[in-house]
N, C-alpha and C positions, 0 to 999 in steps of 0.2 A: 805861662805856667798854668796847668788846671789843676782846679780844685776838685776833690776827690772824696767823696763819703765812700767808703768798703763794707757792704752786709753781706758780712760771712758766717761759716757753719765752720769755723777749723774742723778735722781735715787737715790732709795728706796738699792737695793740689792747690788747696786754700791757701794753706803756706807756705808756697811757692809765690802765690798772686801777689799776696802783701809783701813781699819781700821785693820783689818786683814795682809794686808801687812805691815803696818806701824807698828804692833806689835809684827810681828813674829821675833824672836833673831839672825832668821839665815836668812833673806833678806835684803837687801839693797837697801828702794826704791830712786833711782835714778832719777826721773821722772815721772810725771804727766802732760798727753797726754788727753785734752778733744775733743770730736766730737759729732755733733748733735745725735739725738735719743730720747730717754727718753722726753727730751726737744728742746730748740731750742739753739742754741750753748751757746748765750748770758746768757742764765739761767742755763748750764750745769757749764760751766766755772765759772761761781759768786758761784753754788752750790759748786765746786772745793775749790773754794777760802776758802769759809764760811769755810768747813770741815777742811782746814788745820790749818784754824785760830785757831777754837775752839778745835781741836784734837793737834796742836803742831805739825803737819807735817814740816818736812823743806823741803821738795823735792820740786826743781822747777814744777810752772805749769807751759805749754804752749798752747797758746788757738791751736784750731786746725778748721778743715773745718765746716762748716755751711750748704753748701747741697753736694747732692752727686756725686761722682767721672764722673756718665754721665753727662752734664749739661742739658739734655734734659728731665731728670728725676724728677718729681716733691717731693721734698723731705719735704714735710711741713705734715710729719705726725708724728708726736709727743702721748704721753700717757699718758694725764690727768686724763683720768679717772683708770689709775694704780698706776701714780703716785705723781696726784696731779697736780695742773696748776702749782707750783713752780716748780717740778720735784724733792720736797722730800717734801712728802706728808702735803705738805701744814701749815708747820710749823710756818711761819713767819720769812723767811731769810729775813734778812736787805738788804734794791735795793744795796746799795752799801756797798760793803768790800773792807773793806783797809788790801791788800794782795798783794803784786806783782805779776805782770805774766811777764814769761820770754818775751825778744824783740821778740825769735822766732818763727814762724810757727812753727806746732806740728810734719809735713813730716820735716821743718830742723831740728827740735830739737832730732827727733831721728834718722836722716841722722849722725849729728856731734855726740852724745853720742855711738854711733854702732861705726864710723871712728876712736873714740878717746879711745875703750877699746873696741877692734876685737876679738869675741869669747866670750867674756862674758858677754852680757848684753842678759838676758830674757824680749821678750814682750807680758804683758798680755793685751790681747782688748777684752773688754767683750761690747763693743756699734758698732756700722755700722766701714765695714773695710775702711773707706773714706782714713785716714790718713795715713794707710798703706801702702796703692793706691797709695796715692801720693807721697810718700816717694820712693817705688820703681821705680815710673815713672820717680822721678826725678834724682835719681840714682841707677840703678839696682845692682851696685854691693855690695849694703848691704846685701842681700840674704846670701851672703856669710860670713859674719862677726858677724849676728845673731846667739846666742847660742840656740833660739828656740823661737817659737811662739805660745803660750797657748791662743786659744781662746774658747769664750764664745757665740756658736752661732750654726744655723742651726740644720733640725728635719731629722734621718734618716731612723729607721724604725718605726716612729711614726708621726703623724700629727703634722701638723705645730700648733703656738698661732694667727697668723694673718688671714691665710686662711688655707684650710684643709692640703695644701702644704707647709707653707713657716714659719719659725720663724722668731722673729721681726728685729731682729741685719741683719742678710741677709736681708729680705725683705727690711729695709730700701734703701740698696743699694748691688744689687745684682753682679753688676759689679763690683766694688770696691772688694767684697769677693772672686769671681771669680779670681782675679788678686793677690789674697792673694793666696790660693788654688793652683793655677800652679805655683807658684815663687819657683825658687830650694834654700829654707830654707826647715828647719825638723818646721812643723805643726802639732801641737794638739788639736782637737776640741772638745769641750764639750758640745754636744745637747741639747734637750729637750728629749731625750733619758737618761739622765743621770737625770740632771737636775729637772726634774719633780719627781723625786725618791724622792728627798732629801729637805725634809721639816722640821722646826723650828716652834714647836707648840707657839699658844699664852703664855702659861705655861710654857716653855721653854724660850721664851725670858725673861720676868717676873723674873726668876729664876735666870738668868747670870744679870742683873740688879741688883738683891739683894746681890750677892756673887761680885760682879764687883765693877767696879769702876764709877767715873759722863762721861766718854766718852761714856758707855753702857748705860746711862741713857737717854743721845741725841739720840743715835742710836734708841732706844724703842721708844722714843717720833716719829721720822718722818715716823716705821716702822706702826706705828699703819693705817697709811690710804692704806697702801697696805694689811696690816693682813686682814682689811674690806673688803677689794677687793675681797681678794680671799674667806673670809668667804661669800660675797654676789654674789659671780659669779661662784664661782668653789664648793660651799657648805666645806671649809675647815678651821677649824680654826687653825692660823698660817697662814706662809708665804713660798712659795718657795725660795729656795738657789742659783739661776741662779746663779751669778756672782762670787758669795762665791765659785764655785765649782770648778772656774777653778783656784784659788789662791789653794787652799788644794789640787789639781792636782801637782800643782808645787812644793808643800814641802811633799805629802802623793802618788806618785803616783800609789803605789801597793793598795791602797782602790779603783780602777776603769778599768776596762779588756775594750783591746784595739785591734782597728780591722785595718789592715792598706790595703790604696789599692789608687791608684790616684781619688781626689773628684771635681766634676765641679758643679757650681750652673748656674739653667736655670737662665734666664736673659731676661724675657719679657712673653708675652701671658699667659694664665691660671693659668700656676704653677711657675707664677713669684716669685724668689727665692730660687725654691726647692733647697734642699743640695742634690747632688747625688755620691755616692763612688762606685765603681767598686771594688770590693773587691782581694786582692792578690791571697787570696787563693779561688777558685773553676774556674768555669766556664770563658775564656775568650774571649773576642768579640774585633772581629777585625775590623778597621777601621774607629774607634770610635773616638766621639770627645775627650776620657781619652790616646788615643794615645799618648807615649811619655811626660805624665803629670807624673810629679813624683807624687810619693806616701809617703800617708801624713796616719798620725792615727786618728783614729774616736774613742771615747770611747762611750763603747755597755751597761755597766753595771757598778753598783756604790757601796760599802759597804755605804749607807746612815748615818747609824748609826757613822761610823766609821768617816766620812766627820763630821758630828755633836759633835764627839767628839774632834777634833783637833781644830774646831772651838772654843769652848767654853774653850778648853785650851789655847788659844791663846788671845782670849778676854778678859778671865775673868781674870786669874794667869799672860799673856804675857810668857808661857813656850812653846815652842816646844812640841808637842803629844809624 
């Protein structure tokens, strides 16, 4: 069984992820970690809440940062027209749920669950690395007591979603990722390199809806403004698997080839955001700012199909692939 902390940005893809972790037989989600993005923290967190309400989640939430890890950074960009002014696609979430959230900050909440079961607690962050940031700021020697870090973020031999450089989860806050990226944990990152591969036609969703259960039925309902999206922006019917890819990462990881080498993300002017990896194997450049940066893994390529089929086993049946 692994143990699971989730820092999310609900979101459209988010809520998919969670629902995915919460169903699969052989995780244990231990925690729910929200951070701006997608929305704005207050609406990320209520979307938290909502989902655990109506899915049966018990895992603690705890709210988490609202802008980002520089203060000088203006962090008020959010994606409504992805996913909706509520940040799940516009459904009609009630202003208030009646859900608890832990007393904690979302850096203490995964400070004490890391301190309280060393070595075994997986963290997946598929929204801006703020929380992370701040969790090692405020005590760096969790690094060491993380059993790994699955995230959901930055483009590396493909253009960025925000600019032609930068994907959104970094871009939001490039420093915060940055801080994620040199920290001596084992890191795994799942691009728009991968990410973009692995899509869920309309028809597809439709289909695990009908063989599924009323939790799949929610999910269809909020996914529908982001299928739009991408049918009115990207010409695709269906929806990307961002978030979904880096949960089937962590139970499927032979469906995705992996490139390892130390990764810095710029942090200001032009290519604000870029993900950049110096890779282990070939050529080496010395004097760099990857000097002495441990090395972290990139995943380069994805069995699409194969991500879509542990999906759909997980949501529809709740069986392990």
């Amino acid at each position: 069984m692994q143990k699971v902390i989730f820092d999310t940005d609900p979101g459209v893809d988010d809520a998919m992820a969670l629902l995915y972790l919460h169903r699969h037989p052989d995780i244990e989600l231990v925690g729910v970690t929200t951070v701006f993005g997608n929305a704005a923290i207050e609406l990320t967190t209520r979307n938290a809440q909502f989902l655990h309400q109506e899915w049966g989640i018990a895992a603690p939430i705890a709210k988490g940062a609202g802008a980002a890890f520089d203060e000088a950074r203006d962090s008020a960009h959010y994606a409504p027209a992805v996913h909706g002014e509520d940040g799940l696609g516009n459904i009609g979430v009630p202003l208030d749920i009646d859900h608890p959230l832990d007393e904690r900050s979302a850096a203490q909440f995964i400070i004490d669950m890391v301190r309280a079961d060393p070595g075994n607690v997986t963290i997946v962050a598929v929204g801006r690395m703020t929380n992370l940031a701040l969790a090692l700021k405020a005590d760096p020697g969790i690094a060491a007591l993380v059993k790994e870090v699955v995230i959901m973020g930055g483009a590396f031999d493909v253009n960025g979603n925000v600019t032609p450089a930068a994907e959104a989860n970094i871009h939001g806050d490039p420093e915060a990722a940055d801080v994620v990226f040199i920290a001596p944990w084992k890191v795994t990152i799942l691009g728009l390199d991968v990410t973009m591969k692995t899509r869920m036609s309309s028809d597809e969703m439709a289909a695990m809806v009908k063989a599924g259960g009323p939790e799949l039925k929610l999910l269809s309902d909020l996914s529908q403004f982001y299928i739009d999206f991408y049918r009115q922006r990207v010409g695709l019917d269906g929806m990307v698997l961002h978030d979904s890819c880096a949960c089937v990462y962590l139970t499927e990881p032979h469906l995705f080839d992996v490139r390892t080498g130390p990764v810095r993300v710029v942090c200001g002017g032009l290519a604000d955001g870029k993900t950049i990896q110096a890779p282990d194997q070939g050529r080496k450049f010395i004097g760099s700012a990857w000097d002495g940066v441990p090395s972290q893994s990139v995943c380069t390529d994805v069995r699409a199909e194969g991500v879509l089929d542990a999906i759909r086993a997980v949501l529809v049946e709740g069986r392990a692939p």
